[in-house]
Backbone as CSV, one residue per row, in Angstrom:
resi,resn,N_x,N_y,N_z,CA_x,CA_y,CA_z,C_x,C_y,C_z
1,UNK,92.558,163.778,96.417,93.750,163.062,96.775,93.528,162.242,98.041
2,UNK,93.060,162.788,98.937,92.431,162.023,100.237,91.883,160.616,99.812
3,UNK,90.616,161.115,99.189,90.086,160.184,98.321,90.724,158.921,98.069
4,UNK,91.632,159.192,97.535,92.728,158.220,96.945,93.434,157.472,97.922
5,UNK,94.017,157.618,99.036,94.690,157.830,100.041,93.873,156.430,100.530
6,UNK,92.591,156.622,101.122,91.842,156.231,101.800,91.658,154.740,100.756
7,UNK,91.222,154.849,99.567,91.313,153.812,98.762,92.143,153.021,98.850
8,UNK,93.560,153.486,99.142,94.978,152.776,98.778,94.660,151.908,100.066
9,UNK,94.290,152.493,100.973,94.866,152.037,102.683,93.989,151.154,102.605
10,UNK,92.395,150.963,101.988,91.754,149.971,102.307,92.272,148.828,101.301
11,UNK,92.390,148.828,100.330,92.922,148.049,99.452,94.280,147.128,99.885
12,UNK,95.315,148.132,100.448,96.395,147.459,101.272,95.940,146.387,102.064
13,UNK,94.852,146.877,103.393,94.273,146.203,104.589,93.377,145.387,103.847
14,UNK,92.768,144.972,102.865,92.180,143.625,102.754,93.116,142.630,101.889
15,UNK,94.087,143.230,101.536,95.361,142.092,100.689,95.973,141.583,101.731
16,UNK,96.381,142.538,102.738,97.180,141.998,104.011,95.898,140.891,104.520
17,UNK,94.872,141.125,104.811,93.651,140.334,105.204,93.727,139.022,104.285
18,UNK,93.604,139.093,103.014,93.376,137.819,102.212,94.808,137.335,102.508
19,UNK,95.660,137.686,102.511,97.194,136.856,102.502,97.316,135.729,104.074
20,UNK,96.690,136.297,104.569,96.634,136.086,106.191,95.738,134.185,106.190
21,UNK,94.525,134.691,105.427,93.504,133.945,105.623,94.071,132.482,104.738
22,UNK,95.115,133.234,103.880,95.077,131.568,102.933,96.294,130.995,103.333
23,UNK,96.616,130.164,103.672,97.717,128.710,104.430,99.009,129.172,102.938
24,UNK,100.360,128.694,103.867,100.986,128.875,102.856,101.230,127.671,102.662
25,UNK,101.336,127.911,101.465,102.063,126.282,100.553,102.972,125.409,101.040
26,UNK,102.696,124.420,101.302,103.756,123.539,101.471,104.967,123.417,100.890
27,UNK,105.991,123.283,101.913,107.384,123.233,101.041,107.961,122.145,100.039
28,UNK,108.763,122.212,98.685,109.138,121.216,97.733,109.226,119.725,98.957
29,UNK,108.883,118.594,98.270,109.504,117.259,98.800,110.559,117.207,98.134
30,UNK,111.765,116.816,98.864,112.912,116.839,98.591,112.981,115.221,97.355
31,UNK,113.663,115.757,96.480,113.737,114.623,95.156,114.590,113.264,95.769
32,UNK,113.512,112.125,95.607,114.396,110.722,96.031,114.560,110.307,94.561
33,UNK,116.301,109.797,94.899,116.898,109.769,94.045,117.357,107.850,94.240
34,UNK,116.923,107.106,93.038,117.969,105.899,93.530,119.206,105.877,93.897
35,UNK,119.592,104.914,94.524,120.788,105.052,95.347,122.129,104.457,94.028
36,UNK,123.190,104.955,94.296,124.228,104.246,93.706,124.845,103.496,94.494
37,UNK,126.132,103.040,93.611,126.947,102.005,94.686,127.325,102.201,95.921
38,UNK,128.180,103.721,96.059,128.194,104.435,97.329,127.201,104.042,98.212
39,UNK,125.976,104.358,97.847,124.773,104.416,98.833,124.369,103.307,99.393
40,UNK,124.687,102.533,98.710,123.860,101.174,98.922,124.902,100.260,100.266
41,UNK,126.205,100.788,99.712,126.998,100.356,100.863,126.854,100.925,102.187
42,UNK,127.303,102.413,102.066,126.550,103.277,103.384,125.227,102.698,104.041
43,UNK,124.249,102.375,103.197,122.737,101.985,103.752,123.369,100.836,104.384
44,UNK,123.792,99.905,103.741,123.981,98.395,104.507,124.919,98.331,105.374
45,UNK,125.747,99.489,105.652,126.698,99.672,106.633,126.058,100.195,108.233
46,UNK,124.897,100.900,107.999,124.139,101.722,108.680,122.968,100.168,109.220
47,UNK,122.728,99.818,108.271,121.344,98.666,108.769,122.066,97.672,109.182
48,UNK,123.655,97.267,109.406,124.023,96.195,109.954,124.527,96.408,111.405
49,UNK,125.014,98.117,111.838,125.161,98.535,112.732,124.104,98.620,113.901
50,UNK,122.830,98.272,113.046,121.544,98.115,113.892,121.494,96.651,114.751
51,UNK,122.285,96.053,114.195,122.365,94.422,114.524,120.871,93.832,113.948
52,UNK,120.891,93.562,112.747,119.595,92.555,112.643,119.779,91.407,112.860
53,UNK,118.358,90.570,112.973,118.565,89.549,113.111,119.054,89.031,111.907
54,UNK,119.109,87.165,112.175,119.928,86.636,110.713,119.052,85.750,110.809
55,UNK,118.192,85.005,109.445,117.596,84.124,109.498,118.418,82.756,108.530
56,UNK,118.601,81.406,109.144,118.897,80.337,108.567,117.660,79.428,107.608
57,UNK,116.959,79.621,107.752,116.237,78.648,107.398,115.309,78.051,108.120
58,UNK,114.517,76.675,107.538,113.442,76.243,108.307,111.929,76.604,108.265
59,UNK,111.073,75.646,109.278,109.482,76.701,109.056,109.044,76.454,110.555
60,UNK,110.628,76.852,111.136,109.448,77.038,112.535,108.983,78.654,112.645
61,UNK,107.776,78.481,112.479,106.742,79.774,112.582,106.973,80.921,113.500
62,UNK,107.766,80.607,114.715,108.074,81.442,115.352,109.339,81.509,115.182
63,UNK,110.095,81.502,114.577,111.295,82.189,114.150,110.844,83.001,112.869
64,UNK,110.158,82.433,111.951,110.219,83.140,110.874,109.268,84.374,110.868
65,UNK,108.336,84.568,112.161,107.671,85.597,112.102,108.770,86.336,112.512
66,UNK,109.264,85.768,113.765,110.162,87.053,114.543,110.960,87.506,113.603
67,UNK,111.953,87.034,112.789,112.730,87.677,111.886,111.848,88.740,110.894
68,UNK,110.899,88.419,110.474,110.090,89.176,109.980,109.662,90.343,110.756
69,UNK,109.011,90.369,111.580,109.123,91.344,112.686,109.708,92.532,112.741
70,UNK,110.927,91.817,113.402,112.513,92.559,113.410,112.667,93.542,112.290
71,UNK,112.627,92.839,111.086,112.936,93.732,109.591,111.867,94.820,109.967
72,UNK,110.576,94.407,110.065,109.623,95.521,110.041,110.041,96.827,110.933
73,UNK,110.397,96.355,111.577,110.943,97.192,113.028,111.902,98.220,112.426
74,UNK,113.021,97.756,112.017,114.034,98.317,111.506,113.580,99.222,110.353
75,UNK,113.034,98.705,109.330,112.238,99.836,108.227,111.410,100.929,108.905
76,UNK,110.691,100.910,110.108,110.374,101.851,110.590,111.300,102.793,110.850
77,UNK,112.069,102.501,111.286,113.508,103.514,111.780,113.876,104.272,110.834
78,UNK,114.253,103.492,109.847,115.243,104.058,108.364,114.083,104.101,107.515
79,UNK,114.218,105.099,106.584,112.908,105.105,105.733,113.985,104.520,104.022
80,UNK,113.557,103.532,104.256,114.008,102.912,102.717,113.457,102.309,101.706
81,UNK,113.728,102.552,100.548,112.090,102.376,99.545,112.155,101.109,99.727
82,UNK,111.080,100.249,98.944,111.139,98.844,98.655,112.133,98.015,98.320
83,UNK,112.537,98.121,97.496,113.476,97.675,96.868,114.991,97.132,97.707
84,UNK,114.976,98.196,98.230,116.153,98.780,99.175,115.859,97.663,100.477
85,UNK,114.711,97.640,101.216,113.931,96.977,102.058,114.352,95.440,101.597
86,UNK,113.915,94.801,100.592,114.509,93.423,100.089,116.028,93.001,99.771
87,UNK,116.884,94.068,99.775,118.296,93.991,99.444,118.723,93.748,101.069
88,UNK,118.442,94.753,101.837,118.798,94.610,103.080,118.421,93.735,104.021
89,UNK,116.927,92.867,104.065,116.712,92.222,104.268,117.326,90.563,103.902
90,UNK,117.126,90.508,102.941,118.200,89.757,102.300,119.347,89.229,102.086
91,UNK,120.327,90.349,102.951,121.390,90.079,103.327,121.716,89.580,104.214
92,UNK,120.702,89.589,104.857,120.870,88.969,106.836,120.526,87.609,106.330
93,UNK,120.023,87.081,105.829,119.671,85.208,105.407,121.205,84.598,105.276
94,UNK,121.086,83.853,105.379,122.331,82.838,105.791,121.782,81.245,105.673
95,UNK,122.963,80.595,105.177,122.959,79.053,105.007,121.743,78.516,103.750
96,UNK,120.461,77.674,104.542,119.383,77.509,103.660,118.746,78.453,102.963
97,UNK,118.152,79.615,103.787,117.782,80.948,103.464,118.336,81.267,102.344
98,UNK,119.609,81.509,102.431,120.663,82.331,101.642,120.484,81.273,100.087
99,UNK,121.126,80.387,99.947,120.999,79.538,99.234,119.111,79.289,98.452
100,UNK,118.524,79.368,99.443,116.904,79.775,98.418,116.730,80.835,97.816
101,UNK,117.431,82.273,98.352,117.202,83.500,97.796,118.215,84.052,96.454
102,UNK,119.663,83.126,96.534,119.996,82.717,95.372,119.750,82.619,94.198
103,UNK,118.600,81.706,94.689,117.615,80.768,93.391,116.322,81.589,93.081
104,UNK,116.074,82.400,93.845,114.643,83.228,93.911,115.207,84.349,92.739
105,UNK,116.043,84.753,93.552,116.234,86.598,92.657,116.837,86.746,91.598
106,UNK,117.615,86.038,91.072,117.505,86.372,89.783,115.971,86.638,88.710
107,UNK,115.029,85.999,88.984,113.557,85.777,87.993,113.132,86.835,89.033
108,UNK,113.330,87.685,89.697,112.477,88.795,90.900,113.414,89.613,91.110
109,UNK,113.493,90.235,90.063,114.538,91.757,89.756,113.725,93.116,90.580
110,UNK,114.209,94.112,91.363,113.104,95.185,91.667,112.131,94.513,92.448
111,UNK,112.279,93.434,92.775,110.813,92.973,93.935,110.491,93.861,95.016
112,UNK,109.893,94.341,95.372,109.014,95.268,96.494,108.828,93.597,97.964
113,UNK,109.236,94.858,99.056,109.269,94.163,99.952,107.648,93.025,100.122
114,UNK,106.730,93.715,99.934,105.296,93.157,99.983,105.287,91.818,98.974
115,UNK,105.821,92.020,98.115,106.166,90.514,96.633,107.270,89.741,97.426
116,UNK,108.307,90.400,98.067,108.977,89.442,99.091,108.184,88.681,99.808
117,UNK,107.531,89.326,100.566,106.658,88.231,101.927,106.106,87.387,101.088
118,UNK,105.086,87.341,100.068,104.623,86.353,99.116,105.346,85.414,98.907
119,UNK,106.253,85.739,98.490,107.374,84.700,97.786,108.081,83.890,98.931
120,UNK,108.423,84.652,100.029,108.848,84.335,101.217,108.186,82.885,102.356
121,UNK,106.577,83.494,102.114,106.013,82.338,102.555,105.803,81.624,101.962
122,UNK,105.280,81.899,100.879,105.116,80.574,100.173,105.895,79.559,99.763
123,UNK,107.148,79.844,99.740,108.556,79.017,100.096,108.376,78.330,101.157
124,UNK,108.280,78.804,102.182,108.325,78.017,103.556,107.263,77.456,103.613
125,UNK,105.765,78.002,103.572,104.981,77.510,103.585,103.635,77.463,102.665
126,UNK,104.327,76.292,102.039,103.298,75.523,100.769,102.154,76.630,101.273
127,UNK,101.065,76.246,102.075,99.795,76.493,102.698,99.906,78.370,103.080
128,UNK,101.055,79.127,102.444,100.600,80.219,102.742,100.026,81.028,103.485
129,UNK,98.755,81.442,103.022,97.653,81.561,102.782,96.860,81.592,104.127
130,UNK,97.016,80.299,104.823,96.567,80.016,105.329,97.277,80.269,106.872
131,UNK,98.748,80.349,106.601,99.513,81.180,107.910,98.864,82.452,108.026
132,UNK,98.895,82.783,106.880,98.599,84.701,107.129,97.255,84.792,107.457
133,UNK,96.253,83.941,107.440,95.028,84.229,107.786,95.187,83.860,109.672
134,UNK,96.159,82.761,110.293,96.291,82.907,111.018,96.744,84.086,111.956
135,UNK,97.760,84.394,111.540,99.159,85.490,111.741,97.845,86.902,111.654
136,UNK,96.764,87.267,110.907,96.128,88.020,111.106,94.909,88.306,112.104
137,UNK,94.160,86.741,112.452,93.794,86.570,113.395,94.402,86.744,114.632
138,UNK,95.742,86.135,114.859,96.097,86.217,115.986,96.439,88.061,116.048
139,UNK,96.979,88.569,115.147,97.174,89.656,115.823,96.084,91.250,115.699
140,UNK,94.615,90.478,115.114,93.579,91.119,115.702,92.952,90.868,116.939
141,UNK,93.382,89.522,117.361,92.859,89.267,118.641,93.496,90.082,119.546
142,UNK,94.953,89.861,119.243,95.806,91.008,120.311,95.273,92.802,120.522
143,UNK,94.724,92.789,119.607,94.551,94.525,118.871,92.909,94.378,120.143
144,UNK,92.235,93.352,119.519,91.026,93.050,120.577,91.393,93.184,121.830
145,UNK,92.667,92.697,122.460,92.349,91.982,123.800,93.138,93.294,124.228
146,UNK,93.667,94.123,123.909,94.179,95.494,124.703,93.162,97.126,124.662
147,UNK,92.156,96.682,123.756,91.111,97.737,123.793,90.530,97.981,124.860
């Protein structure tokens, strides 16, 4: 019976041992759910209380980055899928803006913020392409010049 005893206790002390050694599981990710009408108002009630900027129109480069910017800024804060990201964004355009995005979204149902910027510049600027190769230069140089 000892025997036994002694068996049990070691058997206990290396389960307690293995339980110890292995990480526990990560907890469920909570289920994202699309938003309904409710939500979508709440969200845009919440992202206008932030004060964004409002963009009119135009291609002066330094407005249209900064507004761009700004949005980025704000999505950091609030975690909102894509989709959500182009609705809200979107809403802040006004006058010319507003009136191009009109004409854009219907044929760009579900666009992801990243298919926005595409579409975005290349609206403003024919040459694209060729901003963003700037816009990336310049802000590796910055990334350079603070190392």
């Amino acid at each position: 019976m000892s025997r036994m005893k002694q068996m049990l206790a070691a058997l206990t002390k290396a389960m307690t041992q293995q339980q110890r050694q292995q990480p526990m599981p990560p907890p469920p990710l909570p289920v994202q759910h699309e938003p309904d009408n409710d939500d979508i108002i709440n969200l845009t009630q919440k992202f206008m209380k932030m004060k964004p900027p409002t963009f009119v129109g135009g291609i002066e480069l330094s407005k249209v980055e900064t507004w761009l910017l700004e949005m980025e800024k704000l999505f950091k804060v609030f975690p909102y899928f894509e989709t959500q990201k182009v609705l809200l964004a979107t809403y802040t355009l006004k006058d010319k803006a507003q009136r191009w995005w009109l004409l854009i979204r219907n044929a760009n149902e579900n666009m992801t913020w990243a298919q926005f910027h595409e579409i975005f510049y290349e609206s403003i600027f024919p040459n694209a392409s060729e901003i963003k190769k700037y816009l990336n230069f310049k802000n590796s140089n910055k990334a350079n010049v603070s190392s």
